[in-house]
Structure formats: C-alpha cells, structure tokens
N, C-alpha and C positions, 0 to 999 in steps of 0.2 A: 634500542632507541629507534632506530632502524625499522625495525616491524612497526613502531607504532604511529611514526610518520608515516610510514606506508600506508597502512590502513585510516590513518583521516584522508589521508591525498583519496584514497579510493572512497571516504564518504561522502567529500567534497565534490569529488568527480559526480556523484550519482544524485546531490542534491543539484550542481548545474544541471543535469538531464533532467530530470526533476521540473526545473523551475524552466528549463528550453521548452519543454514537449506545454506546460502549462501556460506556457505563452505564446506557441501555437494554438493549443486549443481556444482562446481567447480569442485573437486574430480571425481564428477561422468563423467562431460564435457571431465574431464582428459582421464578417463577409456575408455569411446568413442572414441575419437580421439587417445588413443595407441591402442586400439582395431582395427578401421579402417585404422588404419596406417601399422597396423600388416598384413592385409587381403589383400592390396593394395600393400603392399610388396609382398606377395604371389603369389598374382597373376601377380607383374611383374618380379618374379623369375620363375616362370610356363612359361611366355610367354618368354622369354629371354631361358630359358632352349627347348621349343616347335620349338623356330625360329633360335637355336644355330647348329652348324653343327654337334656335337656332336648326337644328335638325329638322322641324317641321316645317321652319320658313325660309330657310336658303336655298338647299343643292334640290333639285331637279329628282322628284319621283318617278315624274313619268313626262316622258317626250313623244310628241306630236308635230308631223310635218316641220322638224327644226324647232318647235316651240317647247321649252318644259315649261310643268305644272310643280311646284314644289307639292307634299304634303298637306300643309293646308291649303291650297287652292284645290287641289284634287278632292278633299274632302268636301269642299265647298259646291263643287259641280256634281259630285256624286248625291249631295244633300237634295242638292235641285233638281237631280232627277231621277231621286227617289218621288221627292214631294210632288213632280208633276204626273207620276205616273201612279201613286198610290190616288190623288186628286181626281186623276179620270177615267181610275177604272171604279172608284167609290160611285163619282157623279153618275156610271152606267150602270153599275149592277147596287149600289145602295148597298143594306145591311149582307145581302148576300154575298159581295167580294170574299171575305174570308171565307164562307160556306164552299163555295166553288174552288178555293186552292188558288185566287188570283191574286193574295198578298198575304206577304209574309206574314210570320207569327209576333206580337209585340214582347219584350223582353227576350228573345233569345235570338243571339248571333246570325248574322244573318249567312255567315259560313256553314253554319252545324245545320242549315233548314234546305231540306233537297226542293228545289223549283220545278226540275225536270226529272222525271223518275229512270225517264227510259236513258237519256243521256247521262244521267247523275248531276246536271249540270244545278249548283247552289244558288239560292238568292242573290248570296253575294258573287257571282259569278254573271249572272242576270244583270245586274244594275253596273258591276264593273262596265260589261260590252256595250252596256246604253251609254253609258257615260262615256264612254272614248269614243260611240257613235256621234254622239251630240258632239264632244270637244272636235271631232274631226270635220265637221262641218263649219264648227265655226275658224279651225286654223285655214281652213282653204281662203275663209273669207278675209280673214286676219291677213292672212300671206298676201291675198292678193293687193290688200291696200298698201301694204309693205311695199312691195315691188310697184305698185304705181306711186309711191313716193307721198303717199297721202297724210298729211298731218291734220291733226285733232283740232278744227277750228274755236277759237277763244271761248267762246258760249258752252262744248262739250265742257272744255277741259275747267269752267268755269260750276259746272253740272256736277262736276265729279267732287272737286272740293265741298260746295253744298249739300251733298247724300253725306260726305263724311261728316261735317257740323252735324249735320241735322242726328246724326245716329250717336256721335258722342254726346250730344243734346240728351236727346231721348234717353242715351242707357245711364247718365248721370242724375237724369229726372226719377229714375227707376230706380236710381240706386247701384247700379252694377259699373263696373270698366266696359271699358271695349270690349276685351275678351271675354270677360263673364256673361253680355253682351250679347254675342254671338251664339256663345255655347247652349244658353236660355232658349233664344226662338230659334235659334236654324241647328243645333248639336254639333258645331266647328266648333275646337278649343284651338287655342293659340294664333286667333286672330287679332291681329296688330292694324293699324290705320295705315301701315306701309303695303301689306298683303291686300288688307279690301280695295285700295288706291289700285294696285296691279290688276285687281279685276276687274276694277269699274271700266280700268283705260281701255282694258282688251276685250270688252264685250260693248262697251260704247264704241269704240273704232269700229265694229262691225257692225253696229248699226248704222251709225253717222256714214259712210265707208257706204254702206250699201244703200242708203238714203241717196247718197250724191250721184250713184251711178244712176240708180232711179230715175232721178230727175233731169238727167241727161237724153232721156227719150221721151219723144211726145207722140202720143198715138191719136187717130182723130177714132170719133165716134162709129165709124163705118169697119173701120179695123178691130176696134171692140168688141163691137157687137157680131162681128164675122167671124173673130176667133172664139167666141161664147159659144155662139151654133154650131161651132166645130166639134166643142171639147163639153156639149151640157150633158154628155152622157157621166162624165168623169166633174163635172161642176154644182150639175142640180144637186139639190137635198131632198130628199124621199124619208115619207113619212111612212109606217107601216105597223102591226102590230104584229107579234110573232108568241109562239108558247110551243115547247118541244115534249113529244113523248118519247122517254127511253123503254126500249124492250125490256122485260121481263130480265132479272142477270138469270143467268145458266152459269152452272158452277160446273166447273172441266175434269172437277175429282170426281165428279158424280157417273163419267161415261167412261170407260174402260177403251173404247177407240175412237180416233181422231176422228172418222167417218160420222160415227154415234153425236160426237157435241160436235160439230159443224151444222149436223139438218138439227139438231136442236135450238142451235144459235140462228139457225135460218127462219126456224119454226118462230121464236119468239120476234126476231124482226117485223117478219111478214105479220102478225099479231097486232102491232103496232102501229103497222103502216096501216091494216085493214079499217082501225080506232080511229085514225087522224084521218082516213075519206069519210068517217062517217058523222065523227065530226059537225067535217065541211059541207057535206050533204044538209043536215041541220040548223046550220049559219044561214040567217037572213040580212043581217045586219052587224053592225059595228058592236050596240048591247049586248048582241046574242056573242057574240065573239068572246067577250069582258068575261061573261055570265058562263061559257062553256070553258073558257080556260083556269074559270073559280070552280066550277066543278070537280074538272079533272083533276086540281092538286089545289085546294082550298088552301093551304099554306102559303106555296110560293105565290099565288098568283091573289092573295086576297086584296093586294090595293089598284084599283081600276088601272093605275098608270105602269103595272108592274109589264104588261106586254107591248106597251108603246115605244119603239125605237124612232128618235125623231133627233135633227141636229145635225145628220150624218151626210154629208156628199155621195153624188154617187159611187166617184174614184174609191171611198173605204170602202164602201158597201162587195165592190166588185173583188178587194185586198183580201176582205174579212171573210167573207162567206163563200160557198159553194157556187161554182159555173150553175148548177140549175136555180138556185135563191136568188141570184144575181141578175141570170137573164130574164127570171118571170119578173123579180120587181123594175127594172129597165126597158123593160117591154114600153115601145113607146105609146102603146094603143090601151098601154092600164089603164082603171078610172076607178074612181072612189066605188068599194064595196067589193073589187075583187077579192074570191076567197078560193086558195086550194093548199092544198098538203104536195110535201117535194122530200122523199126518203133520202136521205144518207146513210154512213155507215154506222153510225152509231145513234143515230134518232129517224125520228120521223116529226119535219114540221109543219105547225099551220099556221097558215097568212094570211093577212087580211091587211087589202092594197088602200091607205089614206088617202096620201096627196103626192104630191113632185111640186115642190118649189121651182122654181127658175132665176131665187135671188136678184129679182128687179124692186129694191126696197134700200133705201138709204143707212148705213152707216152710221153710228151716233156717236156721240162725244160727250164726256160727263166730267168731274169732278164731285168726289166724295171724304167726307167726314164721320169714318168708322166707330162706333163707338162697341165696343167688344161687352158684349155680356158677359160677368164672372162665368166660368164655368163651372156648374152644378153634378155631381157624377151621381146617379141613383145609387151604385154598389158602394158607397161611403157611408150611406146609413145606416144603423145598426139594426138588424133585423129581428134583436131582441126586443125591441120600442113596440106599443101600443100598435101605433099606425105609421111605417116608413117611409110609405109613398106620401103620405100626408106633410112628413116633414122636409120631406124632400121637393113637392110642390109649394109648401110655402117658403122655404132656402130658394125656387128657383124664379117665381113670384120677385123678391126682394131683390134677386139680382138684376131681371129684369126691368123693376124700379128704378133702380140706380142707374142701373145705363141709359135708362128713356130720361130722369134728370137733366145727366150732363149734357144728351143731345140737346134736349130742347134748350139749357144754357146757350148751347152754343146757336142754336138757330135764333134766338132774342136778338142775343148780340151781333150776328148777320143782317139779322133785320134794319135795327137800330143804326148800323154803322152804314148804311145803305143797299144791304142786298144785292150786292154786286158781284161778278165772277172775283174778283181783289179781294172784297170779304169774306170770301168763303178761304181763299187761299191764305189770308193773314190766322186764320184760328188753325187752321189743321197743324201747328206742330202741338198746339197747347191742348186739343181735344183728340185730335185723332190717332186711330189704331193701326191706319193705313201706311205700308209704308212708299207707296206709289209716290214718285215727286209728287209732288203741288195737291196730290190724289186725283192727278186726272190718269181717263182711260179713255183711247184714241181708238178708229175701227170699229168698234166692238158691234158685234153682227149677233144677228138674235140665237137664243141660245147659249152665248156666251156669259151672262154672267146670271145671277139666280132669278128665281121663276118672279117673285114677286118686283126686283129692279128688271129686269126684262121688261117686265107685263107695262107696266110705268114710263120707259124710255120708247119703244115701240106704239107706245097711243098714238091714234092717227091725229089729236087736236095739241100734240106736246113741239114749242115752242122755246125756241132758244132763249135762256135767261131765265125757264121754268125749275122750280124746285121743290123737294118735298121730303119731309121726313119718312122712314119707310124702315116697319119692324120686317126682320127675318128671323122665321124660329131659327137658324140655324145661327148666327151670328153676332145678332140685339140691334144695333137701331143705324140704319144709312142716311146722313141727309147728302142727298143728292142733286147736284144742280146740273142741268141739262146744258152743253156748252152750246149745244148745234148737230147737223146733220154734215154726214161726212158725204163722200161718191157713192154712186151707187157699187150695192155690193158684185153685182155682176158687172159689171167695169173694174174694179177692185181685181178680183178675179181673173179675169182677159188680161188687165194689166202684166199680173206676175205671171201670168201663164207665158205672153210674149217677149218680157224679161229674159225669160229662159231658152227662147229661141235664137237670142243674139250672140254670134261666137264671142266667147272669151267673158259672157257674163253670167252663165249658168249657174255658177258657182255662188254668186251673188243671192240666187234664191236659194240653196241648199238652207238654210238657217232656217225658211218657213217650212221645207218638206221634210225635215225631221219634226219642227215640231208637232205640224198636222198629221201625220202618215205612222202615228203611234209604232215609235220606236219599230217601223219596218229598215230595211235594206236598202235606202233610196238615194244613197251615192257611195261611189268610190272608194277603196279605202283606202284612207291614210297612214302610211309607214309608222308605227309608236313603238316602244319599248319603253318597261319600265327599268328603273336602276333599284342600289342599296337601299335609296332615300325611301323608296315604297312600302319596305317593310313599315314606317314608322306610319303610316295611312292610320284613321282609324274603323278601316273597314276589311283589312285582309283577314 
C-alpha cells in the first residue's frame, strides 16, 4: 500500500511542477505583452506627437540673436525668400533663368539639386543662408526696438488683426481653412491665426520700429543734396546694353600636356576678344548694337530688349560685375553711344553706354484692384488634337474675358459710388487678388512694378485721384488709382543713406540692404543655431 501512495505522492508532486512552471510561463507571456504594449504605445505617442502641429508651431527650430523661429515661421521666411529671389532673377534674365543654372529645378528637392558645383553647396543649402541672412537683419532690428522699450502703437497692432479677418475672409470665400490657405498660395502647411499673428507682430515692429527712428531725424535740403554728390557713384542708375562672347570650349582630354591646353585655351580666348573689337569697330549706333548681338547668337538675343540692363544703381553695378565693366560704365565723362569690348576670364564683352539717371523724379503712390487671369498652361493640351495652339488660344482668350468682366464690374461700381480713393478701397476684398492692405503701394520708383503700370504712373500729365484700368499679359487686368507723388527719389535715397551714418541706427537700415544688395554680405553676422525642432522644416 505503501508503494502506491508513494507513487501518486510523486505524481502529484510532478503535476504541482507542472502547473508551477505553467504559471510562470503565463506570468512571464503576461510581462511580454505589457512590456510590448508599453513600447508600441510609445512609439505611437512619439509618432502622433512627431506628426502633430504642435511640433511645427511651438518649440523653436531655429534661433537668431535670442529670437526663435518655430518650424512654421522658418518655412514662412524661407518661402519668402525663395519667392523674392526666384521673382528677380526671372524679372532679369526672363525665360533664360533656368537655361543659365540661376533656379532651381521645379518638382525635385531642393536638397538632391547641386547649386554650387565647385562647393557642392545644394539649393537648399542656397536659400537656407539667404534666409538666416534676411531673418538676421531683421532680429538686429527687432532687438533693437526691444531694448529701446518700443511698443506697437494701437493703429499697427490694429493692422494686424485686419490682415488676419481679411485672410480668413478670403480662404473661406475660396473655400479652404486657414491652413489649407496658406499651403495653396505660399506652400506653408500648419499655419494657424496664432503663427501668422507672430509674424505679422515681428515684422510690423520692424517696420513701425524703424519708421519711428526715421522720423526722429530731419535733414534739410542742402544735406540731401550734398550727401547725393557724395555717394551718385553708388546711387545713379545706369542704363546700358551688354551681350557676351564665350571662347570656343577646348576640351583638356584632347591635349596630353598641360602646357598644350593652356596656349589652346589662350588661343580660343584671345579669338574672342579679337570678335568682340570687331564687333565694336562696326557699331554705329544703338540699332546696329540690337542687330549685331541678333547676329552673333540669333537665339538668345532675338528680342530687342534681351541686351538692355536698366533699373540697376550704380552700387550693384559695381557688386556685380568686373573692376573694368564697372569703371568704363562709371566713367563720369560717358555719354550716350559709347561702345567697346572689356575681356574677362571667361568671355569677352560688348557695351554700348545709354544713360545715367541721377533719380531727381518723384516717387508715387497707388492703390490697386487685381484681378488674376485663370491661368492657361499651353503643355495641357493634347497634342493629339487638330490644332493645340488653337485651343489653347481660344481657353486663353475666355479667361481673359472673364477677368476683364469682373474688373470692369468692379470699376462701374467705383464710379457710381463716387470715384474716390474710399471706393476703390471699400471693393478690394470682394474683387481683388492683391493681397497688399487696402492694395496700396507706397515709394515705388520706376522700374519697380511692370512695364505697362510703370509706363502709366510715371506720365508726366498723371494727377492725383487719376485711374485707369490696365491689361498685363502677364497678370489680367489692374485698375489702378494714382494716390499722389511721393519725395523725390534722390532725397529718398540721401535720406537712408544718412540714417546709416548715425551711431547706434545702422542697423535700422539693414532691412533695405538686404533687400536691395541681392542676397550679398552686407551686415554682420548674427549668432543662430538650429535645434531638434528643424528637422521637422519642410525644406531640410
């Protein structure tokens, strides 16, 4: 009996092990699965936190002199100056900008597109250092109202709320949110009314900010005109017409020693330079100019205005171009019809000397009511069709239409309601494309806005209160009302020149010599570093 209690006691024993070791293993299965439950939460609190807006519009991407820029604000100033720098090398070189390597490629990264061969240095590497150039000019400005204790008088801060209405207006008229909004015309996503309010304040304080210092100095007319004769080598605008001959290439696999392709490379230079004297020997006139730089490369040169450089101050002229280009067009003794050739190292040019402004011409002041032409794309056609261009002229015809409709809507009802600068401002939220306050534009000196409103607001018999509707192929229909005549532009000029003479307000002009001095070197630099947050950019 004995043996056989014995043996259950030992099968009993081996079913508690049994059922012990199975409820460890339970236990532990347990600890597993809250362990990986644990992780798998983490990680979709990390990604939910990574892919939240919160990441784009809190913590600080990038810091400038004490100031951060969250994510979206950084995307917002890098947009801005992208757009101002693709806008003004288009307005100078037209369809060629992409042909020449001066803007990026459209659809691809602007990381994976090299800008600078020899540096390696990327597009987006390009437009990063503009944009902390630009933000670094305006945090000196920023800072400095800071520390003078300067607060936003009721009217700015009254300014800023009004852009906000008027823009959640607008994108609800459209149909979109705020964010969607944004992402539409300017390519910022996770713009919020809290983020654009941030940006309005701190780029309005640096204007307002620098408006007040402004006005804190009065210069009399003798001072003006004495710091102009100082500085019109670096003020006048010089007109000129320019067209380059490059050498012959010589190919370096072709010479077996370095001796061999140097007098080769010599040989095709000197070729070129001999071409470009003879040229100018040829040159009678401004025509013959047009006519011999449509010769030499019927392509680039076939629209009469493809060799005219006009717009430009002297100061760029001197920035941009070679010590000899510089000093023949500066020459104070130039005069309409000069013509000669000035070799470089890599061309050989010819010139042919216009004019020299000296900017003694008023200033103007407008308000406008844009009305945007659909845009027609010609490569939307099918090119399997009859006739493409045909349908593509008359698609561009109808849009055309439509936008000259609305204007003229809108100019009845101006009329009708009195014609008055209040008239034209009560219609621009319901008609216009503009999104300038009120659509007015202040300063504006010739050259600055397009050839046909230019040609209009610069008439010698144009009168305050005058208006006019006015097609641009490039745009569809402005009506434009003429506020008045500003300073003259050469007192303009003198003015902020002497601004910058005064200690401790230099800084004050830094904001115009970024923006005019095309993203050159032209102040100081300011301490930045980016953090985490920058990964989440949408441009790294």
């Amino acid at each position: 009996m004995s043996g056989l209690f014995d043996n259950r006691s030992d099968n009993t024993n081996r079913r508690e092990e049994r059922d012990r070791r199975e409820e460890q293993a339970r236990k532990k299965s347990k600890r597993i699965s809250a362990t990986v439950f644990a992780v798998f939460a983490l990680v979709l609190a990390a990604a939910m936190f990574i892919n939240s807006k919160f990441v784009r519009r809190s913590p600080a991407a990038v810091t400038i002199g004490g100031v951060g820029f969250s994510a979206v604000e950084y995307d917002y100033y890098f947009s801005r100056t992208y757009s101002n720098y693709a806008s003004n090398v288009s307005e100078q070189f037209g369809e060629y900008a992409s042909a020449f390597g001066l803007l990026p490629e459209q659809g691809t990264r602007l990381s994976e597109q090299v800008q600078d061969y020899e540096t390696g240095e990327t597009w987006a590497d390009f437009f990063y250092d503009a944009t902390i150039r630009e933000l670094s000019g305006m945090v000196q400005i920023y800072n400095a109202s800071q520390e003078a204790g300067y607060t936003l008088p009721e009217d700015d801060r009254q300014a800023i709320e009004d852009e906000i209405s008027f823009f959640k207006m607008y994108a609800q008229q459209s149909g979109y949110t705020f964010d969607g909004f944004f992402y539409s015309n300017f390519g910022v996503f996770n713009m919020n009314e809290d983020s654009y309010r941030g940006i309005l304040t701190f780029m309005v304080t640096i204007s307002s900010y620098r408006n007040h210092v402004s006005e804190s100095f009065v210069f009399s007319d003798e001072e003006k005109s004495e710091y102009y004769a100082e500085h019109k080598d670096s003020f006048d605008n010089v007109v000129f017409r320019l067209f380059s001959i490059l050498p012959e290439y010589v190919f370096i696999e072709n010479y077996e020693e370095d001796e061999e392709y140097e007098a080769a490379l010599a040989a095709a230079r000197a070729e070129s330079s001999h071409k470009a004297e003879r040229i100018v020997r040829d040159i009678r006139g401004e025509d013959e100019f047009i006519a011999a730089a449509r010769q030499f490369d019927g392509f680039m040169y076939s629209d009469p205005d493809s060799t005219l450089v006009t717009g430009y101050p002297g100061g760029w002229i001197m920035a941009a171009s070679t010590p000899e280009v510089a000093n023949w067009l500066m020459d104070t003794g130039r005069k309409y019809g000069d013509c000669t050739s000035i070799d470089t190292e890599d061309s050989s040019f010819v010139l042919f000397f216009v004019d020299r402004d000296s900017n003694e011409y008023n200033l103007a002041e407008m308000r406008q009511i844009l009305v945007l032409r659909e845009e027609v794309i010609y490569n939307d056609f099918d090119e399997e069709v009859e006739d493409p261009e045909a349908e593509y002229i008359e698609a561009f015809e109808a849009a055309d239409q439509t936008a000259r409709e609305l204007a003229e809507e809108a100019v009845a009802i101006f009329i009708e309601d009195g014609a008055s600068e209040d008239s034209l401002i009560a219609l621009i939220v319901e008609y216009s494309d503009d999104f300038t306050e009120g659509g007015f534009y202040g300063n504006i000196q010739k050259g600055q806005m397009v050839p046909e409103i230019d040609e209009w607001l610069f008439a010698p018999e144009r009168q305050a209160g005058d208006y006019e509707l006015i097609r641009t192929e490039a745009y569809g229909y402005h009506f434009v009302f003429y506020v008045g005549a500003g300073d003259r532009y050469c007192d303009y000029l003198a003015i902020e020149g002497m601004l910058d003479m005064n200690q401790g307000y230099k800084i004050v002009d830094g904001l115009r010599e970024i923006e005019s001095q095309a993203w050159g070197d032209t102040l100081e630099p300011v301490e930045s570093e980016t953090t985490w947050a920058f990964f989440f950019t949408q441009n790294t």
